[in-house]
N, CA, C, O and CB atoms as a CASP TS submission, in Angstrom:
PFRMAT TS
TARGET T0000
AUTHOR 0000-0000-0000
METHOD Language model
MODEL 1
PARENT N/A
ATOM      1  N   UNK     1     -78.746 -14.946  58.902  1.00  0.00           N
ATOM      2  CA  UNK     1     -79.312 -14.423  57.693  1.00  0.00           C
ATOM      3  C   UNK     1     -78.241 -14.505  56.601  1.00  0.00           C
ATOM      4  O   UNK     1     -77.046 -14.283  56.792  1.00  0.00           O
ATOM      5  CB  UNK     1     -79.822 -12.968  57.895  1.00  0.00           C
ATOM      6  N   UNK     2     -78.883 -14.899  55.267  1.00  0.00           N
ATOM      7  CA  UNK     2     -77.345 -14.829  54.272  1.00  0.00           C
ATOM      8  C   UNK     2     -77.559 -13.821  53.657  1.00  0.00           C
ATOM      9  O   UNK     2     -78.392 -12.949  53.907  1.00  0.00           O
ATOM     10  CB  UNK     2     -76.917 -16.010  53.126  1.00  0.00           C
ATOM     11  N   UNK     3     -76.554 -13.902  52.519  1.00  0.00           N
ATOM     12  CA  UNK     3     -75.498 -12.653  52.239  1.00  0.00           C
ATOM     13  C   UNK     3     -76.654 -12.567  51.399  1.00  0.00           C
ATOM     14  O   UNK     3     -77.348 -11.583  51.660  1.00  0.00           O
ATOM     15  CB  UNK     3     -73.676 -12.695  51.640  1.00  0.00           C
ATOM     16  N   UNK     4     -77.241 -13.577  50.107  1.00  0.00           N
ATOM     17  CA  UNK     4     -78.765 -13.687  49.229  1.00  0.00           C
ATOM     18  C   UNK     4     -79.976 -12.709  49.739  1.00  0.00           C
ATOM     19  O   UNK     4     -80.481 -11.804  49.075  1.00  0.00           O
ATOM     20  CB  UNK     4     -79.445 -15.352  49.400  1.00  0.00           C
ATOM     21  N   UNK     5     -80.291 -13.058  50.938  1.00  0.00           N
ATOM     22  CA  UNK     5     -81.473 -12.446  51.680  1.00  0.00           C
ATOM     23  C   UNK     5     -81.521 -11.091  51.709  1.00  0.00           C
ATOM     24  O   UNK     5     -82.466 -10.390  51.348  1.00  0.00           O
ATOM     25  CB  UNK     5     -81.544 -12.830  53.002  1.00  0.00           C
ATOM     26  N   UNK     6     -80.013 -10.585  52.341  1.00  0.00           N
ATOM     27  CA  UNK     6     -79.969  -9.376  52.420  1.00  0.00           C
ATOM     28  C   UNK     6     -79.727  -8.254  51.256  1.00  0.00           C
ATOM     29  O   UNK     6     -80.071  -7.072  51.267  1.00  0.00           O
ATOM     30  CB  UNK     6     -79.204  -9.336  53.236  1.00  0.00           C
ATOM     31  N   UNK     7     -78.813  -9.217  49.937  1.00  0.00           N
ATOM     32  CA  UNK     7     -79.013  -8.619  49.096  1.00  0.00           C
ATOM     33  C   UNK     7     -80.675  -8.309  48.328  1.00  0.00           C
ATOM     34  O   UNK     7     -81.121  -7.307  47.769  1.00  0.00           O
ATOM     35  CB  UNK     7     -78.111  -9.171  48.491  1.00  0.00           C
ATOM     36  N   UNK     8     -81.144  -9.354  48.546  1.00  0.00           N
ATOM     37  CA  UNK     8     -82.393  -9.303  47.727  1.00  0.00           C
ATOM     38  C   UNK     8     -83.574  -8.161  48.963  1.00  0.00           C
ATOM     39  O   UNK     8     -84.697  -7.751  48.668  1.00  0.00           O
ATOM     40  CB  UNK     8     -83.045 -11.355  47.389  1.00  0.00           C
ATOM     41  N   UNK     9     -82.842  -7.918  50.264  1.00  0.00           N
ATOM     42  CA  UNK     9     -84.034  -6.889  51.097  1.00  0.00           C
ATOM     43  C   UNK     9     -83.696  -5.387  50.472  1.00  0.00           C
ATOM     44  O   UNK     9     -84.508  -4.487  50.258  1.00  0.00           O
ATOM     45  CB  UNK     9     -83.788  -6.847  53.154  1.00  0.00           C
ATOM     46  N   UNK    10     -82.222  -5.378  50.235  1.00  0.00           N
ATOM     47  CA  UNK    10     -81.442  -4.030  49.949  1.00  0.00           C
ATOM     48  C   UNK    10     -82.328  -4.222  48.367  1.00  0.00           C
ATOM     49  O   UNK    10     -83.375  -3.580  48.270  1.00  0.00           O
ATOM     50  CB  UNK    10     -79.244  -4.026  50.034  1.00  0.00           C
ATOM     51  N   UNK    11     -82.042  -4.800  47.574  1.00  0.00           N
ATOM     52  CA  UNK    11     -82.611  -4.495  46.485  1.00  0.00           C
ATOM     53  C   UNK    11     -83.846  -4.384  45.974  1.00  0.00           C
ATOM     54  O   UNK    11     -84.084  -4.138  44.791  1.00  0.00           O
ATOM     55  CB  UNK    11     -82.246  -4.996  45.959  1.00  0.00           C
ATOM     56  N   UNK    12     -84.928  -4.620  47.122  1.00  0.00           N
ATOM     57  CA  UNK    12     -86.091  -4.023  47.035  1.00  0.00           C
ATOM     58  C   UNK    12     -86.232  -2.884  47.839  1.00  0.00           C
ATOM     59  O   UNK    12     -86.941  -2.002  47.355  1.00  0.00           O
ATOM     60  CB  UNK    12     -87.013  -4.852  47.272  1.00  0.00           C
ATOM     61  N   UNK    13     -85.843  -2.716  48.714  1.00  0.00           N
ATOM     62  CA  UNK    13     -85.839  -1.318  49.249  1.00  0.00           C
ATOM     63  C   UNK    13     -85.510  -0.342  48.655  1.00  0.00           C
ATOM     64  O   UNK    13     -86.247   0.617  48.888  1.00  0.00           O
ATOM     65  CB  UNK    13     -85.226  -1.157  50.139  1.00  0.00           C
ATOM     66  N   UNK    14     -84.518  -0.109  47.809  1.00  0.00           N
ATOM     67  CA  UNK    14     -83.945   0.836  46.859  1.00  0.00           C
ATOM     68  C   UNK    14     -84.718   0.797  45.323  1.00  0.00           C
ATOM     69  O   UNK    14     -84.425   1.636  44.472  1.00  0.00           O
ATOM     70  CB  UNK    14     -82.335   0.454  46.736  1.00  0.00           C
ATOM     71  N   UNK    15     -85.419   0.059  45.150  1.00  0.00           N
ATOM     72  CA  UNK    15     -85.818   0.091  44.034  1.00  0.00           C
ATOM     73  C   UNK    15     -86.142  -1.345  43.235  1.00  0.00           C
ATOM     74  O   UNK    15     -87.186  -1.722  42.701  1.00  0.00           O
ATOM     75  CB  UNK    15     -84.920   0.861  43.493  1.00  0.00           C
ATOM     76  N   UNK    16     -84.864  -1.984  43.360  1.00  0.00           N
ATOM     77  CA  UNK    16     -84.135  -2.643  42.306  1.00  0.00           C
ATOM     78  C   UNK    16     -85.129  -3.567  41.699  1.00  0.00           C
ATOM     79  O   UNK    16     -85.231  -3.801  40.495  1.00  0.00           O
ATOM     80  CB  UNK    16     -82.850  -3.387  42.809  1.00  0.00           C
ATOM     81  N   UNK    17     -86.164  -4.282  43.069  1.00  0.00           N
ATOM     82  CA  UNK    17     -86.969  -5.263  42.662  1.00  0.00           C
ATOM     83  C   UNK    17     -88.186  -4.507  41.927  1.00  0.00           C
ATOM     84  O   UNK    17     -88.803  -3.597  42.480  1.00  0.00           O
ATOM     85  CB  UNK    17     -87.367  -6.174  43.879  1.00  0.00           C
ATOM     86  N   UNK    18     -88.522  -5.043  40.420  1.00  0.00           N
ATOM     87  CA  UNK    18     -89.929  -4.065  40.502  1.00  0.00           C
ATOM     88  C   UNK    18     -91.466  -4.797  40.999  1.00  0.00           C
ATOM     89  O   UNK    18     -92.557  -4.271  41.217  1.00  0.00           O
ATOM     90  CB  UNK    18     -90.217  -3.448  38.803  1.00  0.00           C
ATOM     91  N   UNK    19     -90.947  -6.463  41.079  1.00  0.00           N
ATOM     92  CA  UNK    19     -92.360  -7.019  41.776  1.00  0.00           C
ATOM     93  C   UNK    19     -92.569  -6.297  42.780  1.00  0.00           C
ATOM     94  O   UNK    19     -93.777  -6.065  42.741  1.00  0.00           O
ATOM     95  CB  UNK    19     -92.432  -8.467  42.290  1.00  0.00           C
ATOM     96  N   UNK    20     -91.977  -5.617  43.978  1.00  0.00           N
ATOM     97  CA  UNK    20     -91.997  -5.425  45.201  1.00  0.00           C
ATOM     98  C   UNK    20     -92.605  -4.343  45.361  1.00  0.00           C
ATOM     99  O   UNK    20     -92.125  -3.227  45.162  1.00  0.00           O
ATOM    100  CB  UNK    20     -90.926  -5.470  45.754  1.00  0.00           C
ATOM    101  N   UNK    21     -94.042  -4.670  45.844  1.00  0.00           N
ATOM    102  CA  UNK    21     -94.980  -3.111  46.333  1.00  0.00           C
ATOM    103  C   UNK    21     -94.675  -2.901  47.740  1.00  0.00           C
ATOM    104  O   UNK    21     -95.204  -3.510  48.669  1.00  0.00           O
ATOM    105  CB  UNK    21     -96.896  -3.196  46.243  1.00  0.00           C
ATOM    106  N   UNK    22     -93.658  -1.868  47.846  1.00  0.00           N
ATOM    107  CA  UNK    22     -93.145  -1.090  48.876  1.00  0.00           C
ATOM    108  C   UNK    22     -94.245   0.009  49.347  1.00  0.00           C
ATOM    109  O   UNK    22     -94.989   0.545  48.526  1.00  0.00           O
ATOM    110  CB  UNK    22     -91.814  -0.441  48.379  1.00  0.00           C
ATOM    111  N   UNK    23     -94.281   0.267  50.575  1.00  0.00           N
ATOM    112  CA  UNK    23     -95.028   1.452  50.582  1.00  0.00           C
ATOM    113  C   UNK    23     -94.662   1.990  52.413  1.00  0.00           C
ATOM    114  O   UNK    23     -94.566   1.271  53.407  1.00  0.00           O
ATOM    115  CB  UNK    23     -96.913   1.037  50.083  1.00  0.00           C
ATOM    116  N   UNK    24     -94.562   3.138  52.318  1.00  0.00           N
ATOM    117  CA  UNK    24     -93.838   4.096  53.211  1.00  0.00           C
ATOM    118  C   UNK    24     -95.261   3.756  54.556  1.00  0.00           C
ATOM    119  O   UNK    24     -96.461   3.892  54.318  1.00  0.00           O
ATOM    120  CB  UNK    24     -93.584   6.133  52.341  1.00  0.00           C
ATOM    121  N   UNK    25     -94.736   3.365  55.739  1.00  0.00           N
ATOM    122  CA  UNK    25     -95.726   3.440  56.546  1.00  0.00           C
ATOM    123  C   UNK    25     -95.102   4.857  58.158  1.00  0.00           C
ATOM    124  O   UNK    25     -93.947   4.987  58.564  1.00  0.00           O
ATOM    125  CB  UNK    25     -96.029   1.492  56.978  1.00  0.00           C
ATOM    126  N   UNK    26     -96.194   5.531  58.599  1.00  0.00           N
ATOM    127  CA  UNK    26     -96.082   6.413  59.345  1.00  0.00           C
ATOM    128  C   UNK    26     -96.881   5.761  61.003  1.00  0.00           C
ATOM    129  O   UNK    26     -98.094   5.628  61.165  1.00  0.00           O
ATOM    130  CB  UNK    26     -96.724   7.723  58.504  1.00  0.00           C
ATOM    131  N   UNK    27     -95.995   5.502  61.861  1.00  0.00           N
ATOM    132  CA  UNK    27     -96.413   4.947  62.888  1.00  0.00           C
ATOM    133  C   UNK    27     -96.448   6.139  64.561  1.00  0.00           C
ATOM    134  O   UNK    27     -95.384   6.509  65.057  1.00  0.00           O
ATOM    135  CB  UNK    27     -95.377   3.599  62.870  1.00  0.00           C
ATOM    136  N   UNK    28     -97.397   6.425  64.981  1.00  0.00           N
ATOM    137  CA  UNK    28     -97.574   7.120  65.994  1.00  0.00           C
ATOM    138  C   UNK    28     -97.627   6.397  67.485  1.00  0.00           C
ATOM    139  O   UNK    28     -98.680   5.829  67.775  1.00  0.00           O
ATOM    140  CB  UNK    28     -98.677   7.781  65.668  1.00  0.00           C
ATOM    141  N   UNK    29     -96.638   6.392  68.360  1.00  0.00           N
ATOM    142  CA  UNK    29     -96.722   6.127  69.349  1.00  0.00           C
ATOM    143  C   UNK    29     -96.158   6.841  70.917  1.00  0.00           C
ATOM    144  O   UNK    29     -95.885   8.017  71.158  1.00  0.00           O
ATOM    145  CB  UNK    29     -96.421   5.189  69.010  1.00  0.00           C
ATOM    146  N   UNK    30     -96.121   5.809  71.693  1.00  0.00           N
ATOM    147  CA  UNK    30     -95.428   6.458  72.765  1.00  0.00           C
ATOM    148  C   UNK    30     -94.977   5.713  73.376  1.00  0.00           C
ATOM    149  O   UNK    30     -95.567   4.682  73.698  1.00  0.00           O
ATOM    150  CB  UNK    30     -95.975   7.194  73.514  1.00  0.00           C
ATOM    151  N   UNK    31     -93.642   6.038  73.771  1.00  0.00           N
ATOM    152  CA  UNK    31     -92.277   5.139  74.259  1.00  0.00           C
ATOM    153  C   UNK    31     -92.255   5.307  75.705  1.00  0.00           C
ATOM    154  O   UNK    31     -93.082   5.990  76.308  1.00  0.00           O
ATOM    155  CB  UNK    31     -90.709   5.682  73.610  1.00  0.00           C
ATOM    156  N   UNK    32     -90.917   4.422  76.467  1.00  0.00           N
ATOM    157  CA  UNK    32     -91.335   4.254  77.818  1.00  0.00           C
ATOM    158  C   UNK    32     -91.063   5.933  78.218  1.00  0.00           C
ATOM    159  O   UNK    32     -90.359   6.769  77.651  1.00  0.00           O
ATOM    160  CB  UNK    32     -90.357   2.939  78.752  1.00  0.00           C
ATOM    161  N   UNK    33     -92.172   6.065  79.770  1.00  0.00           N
ATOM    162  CA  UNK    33     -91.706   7.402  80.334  1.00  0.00           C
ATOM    163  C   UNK    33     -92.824   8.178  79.772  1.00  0.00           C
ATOM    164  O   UNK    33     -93.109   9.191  80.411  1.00  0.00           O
ATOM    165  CB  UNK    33     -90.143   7.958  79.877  1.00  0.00           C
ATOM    166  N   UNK    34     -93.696   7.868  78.457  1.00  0.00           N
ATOM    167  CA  UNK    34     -94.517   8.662  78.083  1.00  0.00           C
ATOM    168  C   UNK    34     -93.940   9.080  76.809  1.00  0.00           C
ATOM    169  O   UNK    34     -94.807   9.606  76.111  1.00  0.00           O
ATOM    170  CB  UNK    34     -94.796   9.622  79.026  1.00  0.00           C
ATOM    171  N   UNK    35     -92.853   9.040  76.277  1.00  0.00           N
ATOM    172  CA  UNK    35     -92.139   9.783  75.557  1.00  0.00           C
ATOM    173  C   UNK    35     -93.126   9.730  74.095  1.00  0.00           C
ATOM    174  O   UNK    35     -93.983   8.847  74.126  1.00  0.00           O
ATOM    175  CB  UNK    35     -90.545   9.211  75.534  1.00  0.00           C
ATOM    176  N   UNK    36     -93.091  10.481  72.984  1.00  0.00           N
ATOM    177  CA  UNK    36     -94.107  10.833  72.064  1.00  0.00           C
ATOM    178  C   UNK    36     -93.046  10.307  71.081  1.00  0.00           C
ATOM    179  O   UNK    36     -91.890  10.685  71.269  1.00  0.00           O
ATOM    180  CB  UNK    36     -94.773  12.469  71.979  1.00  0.00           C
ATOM    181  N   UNK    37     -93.303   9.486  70.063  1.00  0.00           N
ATOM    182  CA  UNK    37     -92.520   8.219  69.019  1.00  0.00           C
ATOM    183  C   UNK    37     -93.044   8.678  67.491  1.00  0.00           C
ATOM    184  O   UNK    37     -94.158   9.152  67.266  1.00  0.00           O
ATOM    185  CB  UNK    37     -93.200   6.234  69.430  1.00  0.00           C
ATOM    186  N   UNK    38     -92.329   8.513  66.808  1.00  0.00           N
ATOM    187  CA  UNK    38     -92.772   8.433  65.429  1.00  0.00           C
ATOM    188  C   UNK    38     -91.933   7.732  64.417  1.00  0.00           C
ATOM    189  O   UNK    38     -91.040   8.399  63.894  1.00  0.00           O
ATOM    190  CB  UNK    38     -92.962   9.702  64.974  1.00  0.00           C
ATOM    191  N   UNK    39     -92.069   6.618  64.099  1.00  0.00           N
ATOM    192  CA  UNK    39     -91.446   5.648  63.780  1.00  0.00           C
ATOM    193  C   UNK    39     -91.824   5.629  62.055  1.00  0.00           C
ATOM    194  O   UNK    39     -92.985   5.625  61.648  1.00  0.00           O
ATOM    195  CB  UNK    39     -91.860   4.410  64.752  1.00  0.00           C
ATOM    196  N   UNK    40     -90.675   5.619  61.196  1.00  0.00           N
ATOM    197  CA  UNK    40     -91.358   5.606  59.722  1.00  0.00           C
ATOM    198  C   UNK    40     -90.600   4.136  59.256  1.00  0.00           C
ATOM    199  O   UNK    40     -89.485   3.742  59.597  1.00  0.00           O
ATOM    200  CB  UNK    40     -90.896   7.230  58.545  1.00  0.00           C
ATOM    201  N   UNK    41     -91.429   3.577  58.509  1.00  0.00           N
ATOM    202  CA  UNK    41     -91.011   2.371  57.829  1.00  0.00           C
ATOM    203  C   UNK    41     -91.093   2.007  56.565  1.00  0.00           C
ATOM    204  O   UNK    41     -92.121   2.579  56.201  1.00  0.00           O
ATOM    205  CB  UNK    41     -91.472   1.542  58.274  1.00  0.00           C
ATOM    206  N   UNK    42     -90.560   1.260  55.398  1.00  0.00           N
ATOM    207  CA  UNK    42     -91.042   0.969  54.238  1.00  0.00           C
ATOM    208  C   UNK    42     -90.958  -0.595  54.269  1.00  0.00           C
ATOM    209  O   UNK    42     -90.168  -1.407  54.750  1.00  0.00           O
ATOM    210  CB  UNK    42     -90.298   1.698  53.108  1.00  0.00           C
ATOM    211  N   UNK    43     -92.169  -0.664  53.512  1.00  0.00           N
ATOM    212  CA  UNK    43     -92.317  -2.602  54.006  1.00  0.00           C
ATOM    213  C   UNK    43     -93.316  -2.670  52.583  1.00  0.00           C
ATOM    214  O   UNK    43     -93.744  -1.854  51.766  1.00  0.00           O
ATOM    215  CB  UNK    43     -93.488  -3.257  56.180  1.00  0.00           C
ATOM    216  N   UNK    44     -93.389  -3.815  52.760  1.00  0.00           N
ATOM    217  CA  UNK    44     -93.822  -4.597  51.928  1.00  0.00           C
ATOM    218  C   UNK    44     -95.429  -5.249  52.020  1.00  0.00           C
ATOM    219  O   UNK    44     -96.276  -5.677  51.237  1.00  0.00           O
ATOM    220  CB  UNK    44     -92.841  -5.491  51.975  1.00  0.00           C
ATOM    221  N   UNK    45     -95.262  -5.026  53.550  1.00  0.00           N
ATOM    222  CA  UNK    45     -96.464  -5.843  54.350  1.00  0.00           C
ATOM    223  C   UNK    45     -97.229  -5.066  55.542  1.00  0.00           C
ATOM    224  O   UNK    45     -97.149  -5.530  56.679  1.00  0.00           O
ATOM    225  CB  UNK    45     -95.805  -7.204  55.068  1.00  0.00           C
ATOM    226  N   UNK    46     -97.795  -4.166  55.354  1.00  0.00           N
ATOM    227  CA  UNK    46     -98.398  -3.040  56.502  1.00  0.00           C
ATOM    228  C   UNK    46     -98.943  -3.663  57.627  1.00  0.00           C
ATOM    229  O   UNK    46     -98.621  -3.226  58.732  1.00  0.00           O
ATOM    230  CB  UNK    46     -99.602  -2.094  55.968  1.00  0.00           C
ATOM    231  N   UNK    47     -99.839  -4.763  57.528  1.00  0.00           N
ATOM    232  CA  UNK    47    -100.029  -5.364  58.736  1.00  0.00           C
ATOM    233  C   UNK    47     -99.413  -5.883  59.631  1.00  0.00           C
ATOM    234  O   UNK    47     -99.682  -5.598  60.798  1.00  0.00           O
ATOM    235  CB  UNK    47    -100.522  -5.957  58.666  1.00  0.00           C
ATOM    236  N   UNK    48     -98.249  -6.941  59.256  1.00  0.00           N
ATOM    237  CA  UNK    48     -97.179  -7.111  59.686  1.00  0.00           C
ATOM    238  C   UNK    48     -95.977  -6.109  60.589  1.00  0.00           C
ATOM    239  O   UNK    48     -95.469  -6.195  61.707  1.00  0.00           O
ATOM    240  CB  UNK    48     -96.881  -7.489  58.699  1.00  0.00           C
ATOM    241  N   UNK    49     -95.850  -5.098  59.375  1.00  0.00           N
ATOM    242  CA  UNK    49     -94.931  -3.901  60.056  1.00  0.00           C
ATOM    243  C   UNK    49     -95.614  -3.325  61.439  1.00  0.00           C
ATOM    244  O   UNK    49     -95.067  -3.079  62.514  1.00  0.00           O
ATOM    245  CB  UNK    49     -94.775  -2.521  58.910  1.00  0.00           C
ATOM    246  N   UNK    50     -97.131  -3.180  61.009  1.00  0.00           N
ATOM    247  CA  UNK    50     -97.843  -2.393  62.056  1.00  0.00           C
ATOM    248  C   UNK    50     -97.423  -3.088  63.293  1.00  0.00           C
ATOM    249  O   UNK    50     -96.493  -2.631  63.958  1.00  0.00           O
ATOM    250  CB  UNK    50     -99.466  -2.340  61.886  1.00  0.00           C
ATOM    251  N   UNK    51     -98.109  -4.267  63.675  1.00  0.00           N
ATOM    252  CA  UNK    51     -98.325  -4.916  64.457  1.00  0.00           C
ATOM    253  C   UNK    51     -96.738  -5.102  64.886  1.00  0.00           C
ATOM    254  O   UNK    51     -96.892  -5.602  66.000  1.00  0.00           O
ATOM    255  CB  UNK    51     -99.229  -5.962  64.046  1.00  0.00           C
ATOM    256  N   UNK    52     -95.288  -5.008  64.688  1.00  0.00           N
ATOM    257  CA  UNK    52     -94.199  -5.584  65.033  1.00  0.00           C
ATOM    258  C   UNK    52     -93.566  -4.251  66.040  1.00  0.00           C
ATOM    259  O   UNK    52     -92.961  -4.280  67.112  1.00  0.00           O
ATOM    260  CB  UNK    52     -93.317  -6.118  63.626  1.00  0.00           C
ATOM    261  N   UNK    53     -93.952  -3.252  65.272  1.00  0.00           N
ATOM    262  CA  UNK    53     -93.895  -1.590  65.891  1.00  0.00           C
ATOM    263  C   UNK    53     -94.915  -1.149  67.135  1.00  0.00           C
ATOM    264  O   UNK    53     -94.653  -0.159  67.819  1.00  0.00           O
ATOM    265  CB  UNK    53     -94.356  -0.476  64.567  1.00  0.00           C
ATOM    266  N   UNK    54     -95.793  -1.755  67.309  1.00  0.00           N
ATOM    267  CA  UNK    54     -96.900  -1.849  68.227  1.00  0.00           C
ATOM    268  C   UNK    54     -96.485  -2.986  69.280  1.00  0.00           C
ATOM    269  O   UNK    54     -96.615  -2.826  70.493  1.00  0.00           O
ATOM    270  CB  UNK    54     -98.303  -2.190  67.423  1.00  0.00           C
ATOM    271  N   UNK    55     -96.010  -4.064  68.735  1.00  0.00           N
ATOM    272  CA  UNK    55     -95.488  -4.849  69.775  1.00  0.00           C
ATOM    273  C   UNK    55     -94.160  -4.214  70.654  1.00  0.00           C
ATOM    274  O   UNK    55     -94.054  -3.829  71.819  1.00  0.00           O
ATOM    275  CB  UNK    55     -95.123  -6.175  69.089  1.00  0.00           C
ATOM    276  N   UNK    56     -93.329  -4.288  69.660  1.00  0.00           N
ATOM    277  CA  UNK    56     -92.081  -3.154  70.342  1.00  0.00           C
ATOM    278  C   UNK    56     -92.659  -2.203  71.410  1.00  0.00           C
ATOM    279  O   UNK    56     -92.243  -2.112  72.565  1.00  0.00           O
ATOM    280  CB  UNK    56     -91.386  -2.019  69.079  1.00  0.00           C
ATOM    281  N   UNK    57     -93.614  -1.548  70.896  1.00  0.00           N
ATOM    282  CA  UNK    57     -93.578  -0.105  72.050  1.00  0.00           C
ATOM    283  C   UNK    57     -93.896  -0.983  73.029  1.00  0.00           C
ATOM    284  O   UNK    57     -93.058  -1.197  73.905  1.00  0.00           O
ATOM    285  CB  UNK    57     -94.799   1.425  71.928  1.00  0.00           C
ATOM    286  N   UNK    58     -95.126  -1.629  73.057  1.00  0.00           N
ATOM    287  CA  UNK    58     -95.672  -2.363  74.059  1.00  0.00           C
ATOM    288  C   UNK    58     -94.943  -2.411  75.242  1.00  0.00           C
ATOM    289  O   UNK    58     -94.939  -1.824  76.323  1.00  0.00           O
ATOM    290  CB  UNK    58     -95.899  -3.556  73.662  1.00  0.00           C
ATOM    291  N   UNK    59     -94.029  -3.735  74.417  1.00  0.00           N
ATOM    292  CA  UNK    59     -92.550  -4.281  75.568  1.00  0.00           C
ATOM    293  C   UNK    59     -92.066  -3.369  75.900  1.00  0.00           C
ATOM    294  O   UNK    59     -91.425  -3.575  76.931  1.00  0.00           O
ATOM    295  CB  UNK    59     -91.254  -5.123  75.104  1.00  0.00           C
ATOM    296  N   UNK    60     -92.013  -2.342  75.547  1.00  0.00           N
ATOM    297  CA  UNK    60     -91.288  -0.931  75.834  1.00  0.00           C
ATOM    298  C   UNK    60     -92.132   0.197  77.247  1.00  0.00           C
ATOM    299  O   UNK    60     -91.866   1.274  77.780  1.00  0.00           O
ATOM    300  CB  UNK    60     -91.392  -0.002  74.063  1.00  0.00           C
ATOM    301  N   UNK    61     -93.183  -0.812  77.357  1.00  0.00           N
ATOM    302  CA  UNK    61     -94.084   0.455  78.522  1.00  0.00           C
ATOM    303  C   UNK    61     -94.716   1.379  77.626  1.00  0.00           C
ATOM    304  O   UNK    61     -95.097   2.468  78.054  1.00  0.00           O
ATOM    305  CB  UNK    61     -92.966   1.575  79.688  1.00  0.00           C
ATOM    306  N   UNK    62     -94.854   1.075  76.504  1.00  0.00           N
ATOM    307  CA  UNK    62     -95.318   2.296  75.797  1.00  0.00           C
ATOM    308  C   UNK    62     -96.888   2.554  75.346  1.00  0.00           C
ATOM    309  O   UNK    62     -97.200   3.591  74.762  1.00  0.00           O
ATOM    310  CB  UNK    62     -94.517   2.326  74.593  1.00  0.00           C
TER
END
């Protein structure tokens, strides 16, 4: 990943970009063992985020 990319992720996350519709997502799950998860994210792309956090637990037994 370059040094560009990451500046330009940091600078929409914080604000900086104003094209960038950020929006806070709240994810409910459950981790291996049963364990009860709550995962918060800010993205750009809710379907995407969803589905990457849902995959994770997955692989996770969750």
């Amino acid at each position: 990943m370059t040094r560009d990319t990451l500046n330009r992720a940091i600078a929409r996350g914080v604000g900086g970009d104003e094209d960038a519709n950020m929006e806070t997502i709240i994810y409910e799950g459950y981790g291996p063992g049963g364990t009860a998860v709550m995962v918060e994210c800010l993205s750009d792309n809710r379907n995407r985020t969803v589905a990457e956090v849902a995959s994770r637990l997955h692989q996770n037994r969750g």
